[in-house]
NUVEX-473091 format. One record per residue: residue number from 1; x, y, z of N, C-alpha, C in turn. Coordinates in Angstrom, 2 decimals. Layout:
# residues N
NODE  seq     n_xx     n_yy     n_zz    ca_xx    ca_yy    ca_zz     c_xx     c_yy     c_zz
NODE  NUM        X        Y        Z        X        Y        Z        X        Y        Z
...
END
This chain:
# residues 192
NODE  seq     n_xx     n_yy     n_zz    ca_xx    ca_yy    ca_zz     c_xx     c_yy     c_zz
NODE    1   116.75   140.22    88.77   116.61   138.95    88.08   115.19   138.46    88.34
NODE    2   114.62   138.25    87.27   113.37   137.74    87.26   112.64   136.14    86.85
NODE    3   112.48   135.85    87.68   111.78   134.17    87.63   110.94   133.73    87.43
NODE    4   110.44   133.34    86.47   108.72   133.20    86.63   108.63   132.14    86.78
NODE    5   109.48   131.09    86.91   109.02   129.48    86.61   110.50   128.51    86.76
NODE    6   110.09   127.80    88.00   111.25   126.84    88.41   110.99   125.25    86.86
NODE    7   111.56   125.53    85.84   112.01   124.24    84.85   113.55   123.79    84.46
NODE    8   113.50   122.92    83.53   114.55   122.87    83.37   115.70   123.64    82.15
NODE    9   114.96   125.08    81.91   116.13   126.14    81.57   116.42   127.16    82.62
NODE   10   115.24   126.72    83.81   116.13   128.30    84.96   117.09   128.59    85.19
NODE   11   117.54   127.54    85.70   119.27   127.44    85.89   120.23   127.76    84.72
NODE   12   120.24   127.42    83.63   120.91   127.69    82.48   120.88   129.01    82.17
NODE   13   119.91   129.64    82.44   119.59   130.71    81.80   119.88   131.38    82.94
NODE   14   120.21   131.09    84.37   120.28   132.00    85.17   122.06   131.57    84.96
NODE   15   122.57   130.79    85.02   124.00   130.85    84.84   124.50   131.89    83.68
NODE   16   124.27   132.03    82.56   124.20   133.15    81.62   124.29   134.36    82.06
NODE   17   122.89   134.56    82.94   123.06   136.35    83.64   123.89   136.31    84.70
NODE   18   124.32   135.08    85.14   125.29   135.50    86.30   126.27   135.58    85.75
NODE   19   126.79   135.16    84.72   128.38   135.22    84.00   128.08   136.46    83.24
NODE   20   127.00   137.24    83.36   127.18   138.76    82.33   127.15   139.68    83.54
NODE   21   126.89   139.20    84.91   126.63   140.78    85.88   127.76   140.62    86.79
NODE   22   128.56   139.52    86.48   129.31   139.11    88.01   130.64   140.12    87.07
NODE   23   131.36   140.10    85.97   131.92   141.16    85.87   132.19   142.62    85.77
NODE   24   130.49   142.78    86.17   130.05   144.37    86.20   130.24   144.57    87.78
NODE   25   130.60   143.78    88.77   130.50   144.20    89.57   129.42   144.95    90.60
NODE   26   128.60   143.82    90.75   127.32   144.33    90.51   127.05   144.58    92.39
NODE   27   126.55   145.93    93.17   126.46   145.94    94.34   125.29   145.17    95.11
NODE   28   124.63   144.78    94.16   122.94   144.03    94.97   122.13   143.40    93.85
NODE   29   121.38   142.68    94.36   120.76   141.78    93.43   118.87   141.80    93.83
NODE   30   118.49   142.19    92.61   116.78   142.30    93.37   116.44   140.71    92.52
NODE   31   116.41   139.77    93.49   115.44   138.25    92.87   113.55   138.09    93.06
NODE   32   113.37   138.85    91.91   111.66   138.70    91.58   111.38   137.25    91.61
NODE   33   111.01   136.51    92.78   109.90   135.14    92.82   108.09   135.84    92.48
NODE   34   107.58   136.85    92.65   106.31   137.40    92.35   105.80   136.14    91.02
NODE   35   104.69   136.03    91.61   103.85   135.44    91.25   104.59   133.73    90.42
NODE   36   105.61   133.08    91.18   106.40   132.15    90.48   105.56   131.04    91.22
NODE   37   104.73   130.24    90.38   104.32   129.33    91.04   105.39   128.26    91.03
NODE   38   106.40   128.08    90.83   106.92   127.07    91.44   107.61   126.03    90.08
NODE   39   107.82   124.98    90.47   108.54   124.13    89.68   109.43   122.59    89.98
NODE   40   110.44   122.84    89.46   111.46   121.31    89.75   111.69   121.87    90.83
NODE   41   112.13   120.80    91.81   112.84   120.90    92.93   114.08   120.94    92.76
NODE   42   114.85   120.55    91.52   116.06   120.31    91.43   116.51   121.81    90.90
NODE   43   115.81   122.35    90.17   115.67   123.95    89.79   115.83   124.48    91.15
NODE   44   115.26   124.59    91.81   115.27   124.92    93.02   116.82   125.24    93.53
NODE   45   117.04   123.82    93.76   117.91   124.08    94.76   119.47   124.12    94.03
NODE   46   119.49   124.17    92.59   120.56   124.33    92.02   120.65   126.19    92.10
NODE   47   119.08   126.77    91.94   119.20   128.34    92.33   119.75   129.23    93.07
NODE   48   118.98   128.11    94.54   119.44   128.44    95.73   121.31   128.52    96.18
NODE   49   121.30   127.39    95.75   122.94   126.93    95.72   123.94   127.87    95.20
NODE   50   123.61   129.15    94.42   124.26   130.03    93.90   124.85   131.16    95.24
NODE   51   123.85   131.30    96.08   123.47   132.29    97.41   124.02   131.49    98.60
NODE   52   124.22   129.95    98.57   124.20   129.51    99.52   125.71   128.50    99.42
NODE   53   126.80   128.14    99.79   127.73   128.22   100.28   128.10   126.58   100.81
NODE   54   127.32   126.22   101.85   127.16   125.42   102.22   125.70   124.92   103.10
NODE   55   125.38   123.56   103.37   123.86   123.27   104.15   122.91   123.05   103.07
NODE   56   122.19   123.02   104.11   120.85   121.92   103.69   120.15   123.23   102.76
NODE   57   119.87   123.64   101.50   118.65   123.79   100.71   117.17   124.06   100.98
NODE   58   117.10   122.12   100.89   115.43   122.04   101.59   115.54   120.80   101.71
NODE   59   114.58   120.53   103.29   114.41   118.98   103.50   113.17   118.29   103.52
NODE   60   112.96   117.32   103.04   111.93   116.46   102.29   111.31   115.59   103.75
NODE   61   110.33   115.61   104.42   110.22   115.22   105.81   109.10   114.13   104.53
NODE   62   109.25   112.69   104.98   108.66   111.88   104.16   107.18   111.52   105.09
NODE   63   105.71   111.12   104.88   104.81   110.70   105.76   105.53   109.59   106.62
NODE   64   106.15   108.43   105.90   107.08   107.70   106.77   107.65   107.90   108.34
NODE   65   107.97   109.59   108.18   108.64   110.27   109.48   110.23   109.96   108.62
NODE   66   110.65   109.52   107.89   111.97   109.66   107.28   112.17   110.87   107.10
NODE   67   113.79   111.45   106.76   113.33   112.63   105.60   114.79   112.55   104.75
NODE   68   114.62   113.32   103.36   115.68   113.71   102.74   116.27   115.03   102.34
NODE   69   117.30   115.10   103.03   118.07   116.37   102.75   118.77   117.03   101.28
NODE   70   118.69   118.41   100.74   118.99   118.24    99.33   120.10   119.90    99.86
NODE   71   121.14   118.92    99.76   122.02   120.13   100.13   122.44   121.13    98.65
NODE   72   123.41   122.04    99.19   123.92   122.78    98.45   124.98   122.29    97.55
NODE   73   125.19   123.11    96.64   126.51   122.61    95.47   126.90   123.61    94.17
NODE   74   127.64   123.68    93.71   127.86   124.48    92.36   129.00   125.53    92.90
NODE   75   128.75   126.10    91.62   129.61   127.43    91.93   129.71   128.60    93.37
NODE   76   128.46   128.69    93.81   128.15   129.79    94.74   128.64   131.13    94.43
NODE   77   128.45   131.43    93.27   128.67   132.55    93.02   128.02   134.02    93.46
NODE   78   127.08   134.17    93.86   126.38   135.12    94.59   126.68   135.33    96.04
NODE   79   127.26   134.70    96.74   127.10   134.61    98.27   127.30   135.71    98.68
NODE   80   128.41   136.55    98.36   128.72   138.10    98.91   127.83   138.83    98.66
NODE   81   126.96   138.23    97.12   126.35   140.34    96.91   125.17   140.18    97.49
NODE   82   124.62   141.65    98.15   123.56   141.55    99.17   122.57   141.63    98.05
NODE   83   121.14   140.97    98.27   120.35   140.39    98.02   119.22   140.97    98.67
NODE   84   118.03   140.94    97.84   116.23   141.52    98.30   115.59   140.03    97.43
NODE   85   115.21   139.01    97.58   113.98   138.87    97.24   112.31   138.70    97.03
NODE   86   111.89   139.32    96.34   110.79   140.10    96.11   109.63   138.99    96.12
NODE   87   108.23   138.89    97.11   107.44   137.54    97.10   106.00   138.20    97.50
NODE   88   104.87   137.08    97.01   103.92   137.45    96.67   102.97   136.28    97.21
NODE   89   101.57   136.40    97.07   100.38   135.32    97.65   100.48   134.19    96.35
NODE   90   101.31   134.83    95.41   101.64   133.77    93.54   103.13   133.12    94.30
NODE   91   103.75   133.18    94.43   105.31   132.76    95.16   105.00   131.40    95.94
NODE   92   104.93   130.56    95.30   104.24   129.17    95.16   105.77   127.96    95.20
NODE   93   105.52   127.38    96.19   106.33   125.65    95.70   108.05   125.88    96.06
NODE   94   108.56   125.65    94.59   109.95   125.82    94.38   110.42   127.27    94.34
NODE   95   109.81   128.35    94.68   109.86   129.71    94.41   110.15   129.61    96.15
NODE   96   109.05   128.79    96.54   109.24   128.99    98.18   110.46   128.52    98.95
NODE   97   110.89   127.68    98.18   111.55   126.80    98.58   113.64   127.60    98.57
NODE   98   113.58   128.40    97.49   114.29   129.27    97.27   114.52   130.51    98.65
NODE   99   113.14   131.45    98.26   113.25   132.32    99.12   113.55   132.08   100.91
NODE  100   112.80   130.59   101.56   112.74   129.84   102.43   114.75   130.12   102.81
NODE  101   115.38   129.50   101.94   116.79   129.14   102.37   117.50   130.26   102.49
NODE  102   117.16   131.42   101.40   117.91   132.33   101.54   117.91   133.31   102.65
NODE  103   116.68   133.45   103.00   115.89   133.80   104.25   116.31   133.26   105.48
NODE  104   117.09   131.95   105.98   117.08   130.89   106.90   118.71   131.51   106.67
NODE  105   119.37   131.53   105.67   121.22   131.76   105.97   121.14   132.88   105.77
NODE  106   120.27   133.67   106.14   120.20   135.44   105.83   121.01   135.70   104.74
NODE  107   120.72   135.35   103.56   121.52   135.74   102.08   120.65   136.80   101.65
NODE  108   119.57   136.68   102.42   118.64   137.93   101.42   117.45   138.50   102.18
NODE  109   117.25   139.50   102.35   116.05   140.19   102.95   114.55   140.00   101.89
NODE  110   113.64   139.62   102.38   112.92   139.28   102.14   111.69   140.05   102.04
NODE  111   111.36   140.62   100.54   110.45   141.39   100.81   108.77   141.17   100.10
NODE  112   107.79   141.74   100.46   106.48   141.75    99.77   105.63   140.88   100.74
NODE  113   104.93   140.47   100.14   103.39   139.46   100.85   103.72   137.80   100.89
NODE  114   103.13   137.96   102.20   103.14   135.92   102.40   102.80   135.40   101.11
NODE  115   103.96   134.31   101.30   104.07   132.90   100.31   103.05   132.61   100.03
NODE  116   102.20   131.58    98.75   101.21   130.57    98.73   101.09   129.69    99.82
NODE  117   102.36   128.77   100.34   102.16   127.57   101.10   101.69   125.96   100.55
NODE  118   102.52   126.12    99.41   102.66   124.49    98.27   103.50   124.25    98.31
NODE  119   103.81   123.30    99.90   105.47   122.66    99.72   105.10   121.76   100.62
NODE  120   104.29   120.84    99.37   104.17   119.14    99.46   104.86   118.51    98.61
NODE  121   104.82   116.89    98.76   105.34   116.39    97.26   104.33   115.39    97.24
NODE  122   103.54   115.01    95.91   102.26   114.17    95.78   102.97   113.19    94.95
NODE  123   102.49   112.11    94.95   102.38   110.46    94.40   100.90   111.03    93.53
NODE  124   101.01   110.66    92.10    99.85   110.57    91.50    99.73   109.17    90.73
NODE  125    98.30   108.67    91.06    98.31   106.82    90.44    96.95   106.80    89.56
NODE  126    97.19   106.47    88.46    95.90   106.59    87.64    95.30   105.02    88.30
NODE  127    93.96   104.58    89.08    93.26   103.47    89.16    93.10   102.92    88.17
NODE  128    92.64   101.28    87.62    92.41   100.69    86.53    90.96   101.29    86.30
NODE  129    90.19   101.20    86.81    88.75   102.20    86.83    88.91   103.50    85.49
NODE  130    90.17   104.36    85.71    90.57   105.21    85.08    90.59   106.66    85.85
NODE  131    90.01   106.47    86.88    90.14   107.61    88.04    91.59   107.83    88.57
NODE  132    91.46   108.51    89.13    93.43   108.80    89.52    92.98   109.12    91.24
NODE  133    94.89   108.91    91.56    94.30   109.00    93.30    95.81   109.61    93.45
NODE  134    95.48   111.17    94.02    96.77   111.62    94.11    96.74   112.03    95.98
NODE  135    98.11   111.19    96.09    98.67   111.32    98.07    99.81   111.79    98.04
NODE  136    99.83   112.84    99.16   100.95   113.69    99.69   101.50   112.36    99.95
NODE  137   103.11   112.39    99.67   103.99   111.66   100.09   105.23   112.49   101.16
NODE  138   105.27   113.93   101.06   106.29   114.87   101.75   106.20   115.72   102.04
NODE  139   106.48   116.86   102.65   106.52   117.85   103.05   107.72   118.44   103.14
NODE  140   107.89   119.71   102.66   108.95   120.31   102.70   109.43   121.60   103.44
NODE  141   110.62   121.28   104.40   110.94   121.76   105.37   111.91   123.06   104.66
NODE  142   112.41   124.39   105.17   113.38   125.26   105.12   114.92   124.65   105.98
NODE  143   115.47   125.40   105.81   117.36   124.62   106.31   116.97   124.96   107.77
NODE  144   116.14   125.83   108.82   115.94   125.93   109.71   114.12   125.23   110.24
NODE  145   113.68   124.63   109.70   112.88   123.34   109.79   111.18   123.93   109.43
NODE  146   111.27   124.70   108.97   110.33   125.56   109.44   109.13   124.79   107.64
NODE  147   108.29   124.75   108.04   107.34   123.48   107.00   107.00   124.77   106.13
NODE  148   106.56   124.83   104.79   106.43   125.87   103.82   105.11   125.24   103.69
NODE  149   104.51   123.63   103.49   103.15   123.67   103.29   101.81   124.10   103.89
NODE  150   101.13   124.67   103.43   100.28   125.65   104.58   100.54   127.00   105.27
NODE  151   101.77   126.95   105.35   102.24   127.81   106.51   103.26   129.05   105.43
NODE  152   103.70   129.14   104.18   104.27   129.74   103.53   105.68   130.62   104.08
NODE  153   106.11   131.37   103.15   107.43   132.24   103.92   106.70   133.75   104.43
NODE  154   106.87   134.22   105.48   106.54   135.36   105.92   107.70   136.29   105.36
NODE  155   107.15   137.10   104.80   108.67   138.37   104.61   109.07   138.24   105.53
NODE  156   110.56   139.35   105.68   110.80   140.31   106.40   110.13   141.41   106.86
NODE  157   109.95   142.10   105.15   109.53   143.15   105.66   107.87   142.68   104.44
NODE  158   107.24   143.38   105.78   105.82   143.07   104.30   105.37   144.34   103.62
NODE  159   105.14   144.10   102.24   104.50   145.14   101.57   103.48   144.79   101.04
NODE  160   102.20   145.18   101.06   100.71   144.83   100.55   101.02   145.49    99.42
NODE  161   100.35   144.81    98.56    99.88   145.38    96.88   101.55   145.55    96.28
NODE  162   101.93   144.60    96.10   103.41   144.53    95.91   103.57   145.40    94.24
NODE  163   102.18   145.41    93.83   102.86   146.15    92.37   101.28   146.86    92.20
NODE  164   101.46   148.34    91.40    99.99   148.81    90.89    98.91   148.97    91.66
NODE  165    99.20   149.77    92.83    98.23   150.34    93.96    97.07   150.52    93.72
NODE  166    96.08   149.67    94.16    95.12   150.33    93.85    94.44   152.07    94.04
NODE  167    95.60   152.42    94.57    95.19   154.34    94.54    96.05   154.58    93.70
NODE  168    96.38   154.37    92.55    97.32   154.51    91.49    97.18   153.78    90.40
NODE  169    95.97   152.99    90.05    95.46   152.06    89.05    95.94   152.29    87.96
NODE  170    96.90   153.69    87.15    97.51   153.74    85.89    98.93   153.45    86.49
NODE  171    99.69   153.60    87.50   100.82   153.86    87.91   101.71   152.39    87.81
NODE  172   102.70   152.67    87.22   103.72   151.48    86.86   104.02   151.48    88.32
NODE  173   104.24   151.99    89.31   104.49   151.96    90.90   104.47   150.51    91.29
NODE  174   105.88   150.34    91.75   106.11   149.51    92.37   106.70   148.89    93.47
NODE  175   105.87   149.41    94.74   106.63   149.88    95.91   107.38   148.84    96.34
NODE  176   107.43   147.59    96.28   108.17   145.92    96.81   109.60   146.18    95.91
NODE  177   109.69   146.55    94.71   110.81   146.85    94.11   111.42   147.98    94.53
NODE  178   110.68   149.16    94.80   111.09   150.38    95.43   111.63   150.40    96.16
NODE  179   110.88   149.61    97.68   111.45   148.98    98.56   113.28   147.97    98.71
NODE  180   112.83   147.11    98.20   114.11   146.70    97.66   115.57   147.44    96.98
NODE  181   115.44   148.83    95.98   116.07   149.30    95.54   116.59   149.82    97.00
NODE  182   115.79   150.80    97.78   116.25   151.59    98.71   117.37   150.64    99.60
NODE  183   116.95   149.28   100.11   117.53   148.53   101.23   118.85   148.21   100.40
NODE  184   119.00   148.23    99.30   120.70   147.41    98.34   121.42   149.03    98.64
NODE  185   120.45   150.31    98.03   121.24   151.31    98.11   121.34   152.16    99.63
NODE  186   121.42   151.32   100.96   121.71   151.77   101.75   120.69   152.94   102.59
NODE  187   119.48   153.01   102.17   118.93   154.07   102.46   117.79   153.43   103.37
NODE  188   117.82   152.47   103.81   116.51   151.86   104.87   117.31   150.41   105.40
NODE  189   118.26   150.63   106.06   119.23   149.72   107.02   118.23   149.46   108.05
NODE  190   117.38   150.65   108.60   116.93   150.00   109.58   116.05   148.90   109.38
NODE  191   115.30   148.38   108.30   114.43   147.15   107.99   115.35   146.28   107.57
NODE  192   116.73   146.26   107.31   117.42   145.44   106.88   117.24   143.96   107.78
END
């Protein structure tokens, strides 16, 4: 399943492929975040919520020192089938924010190159001047507290050059997917 963009048809459109694979019986699920810069938060965590069961999502730590929690909900239809998703130095925001939870309730092994690290939330105010003045208002935490701004999701397992090697510059090669195929089909438990 491939994501390029947390809006408001992800979810719709990901409910669709889950009501066409969940009767195929499907043994593993490869979730491409690569190069997803990100999106709604509410995209987010309605995604997440498919993998995740019960708990916190992602939490909103406010400058205040407040914070808000955006738990889980929906169907949870994924929770059993084992899971790879696939992340990149593009794997930005609400992409992070995804991989972050699934990663934290071990729903999914986590593969490819560190996160971006864009998991703020900004206030933007146009001045009467006509200049604009945009302030972090949040920061956003993983279900195990761990801050995504700056600091991004570390794989599991890391793979450099997640697609098109540079010693293979014609080669559709795609070792982060490769990777992934092997760990669903049982053949590299030990990085599991």
């Amino acid at each position: 399943i491939r994501l390029s963009t947390f809006n408001k048809d992800t979810f719709p459109d990901l409910d669709k492929i889950i009501d066409e694979i969940i009767p195929k019986s499907p043994k593993g699920i490869v979730l491409d975040l690569r190069s997803n810069p990100g999106g709604y938060l509410e995209s987010a965590v309605e995604v997440a919520s498919e993998w995740v069961e019960s708990g916190t999502i992602v939490r909103e730590r406010m400058s205040s020192g407040s914070a808000k929690e955006h738990p889980t909900f929906g169907m949870h239809r994924l929770t059993s089938i084992p899971t790879v998703v696939l992340v990149d130095g593009g794997t930005a925001s609400a992409s992070e924010i995804v991989a972050g939870a699934l990663q934290d309730y071990k729903k999914a092994t986590v593969v490819g190159e560190k996160t971006f690290g864009k998991g703020s939330v900004q206030s933007f105010d146009i001045l009467p001047d006509g200049s604009a003045l945009k302030v972090t208002v949040a920061k956003w935490f993983t279900p195990n507290d761990r801050q995504i701004h700056e600091k991004g999701i570390d794989p599991d397992i890391v793979i450099e050059e997640t697609k098109n090697s540079s010693s293979t510059p014609k080669s559709d090669a795609d070792p982060a997917l490769e990777k992934a195929l092997n760990i669903l089909n049982g053949r590299d438990i030990k990085n599991k």
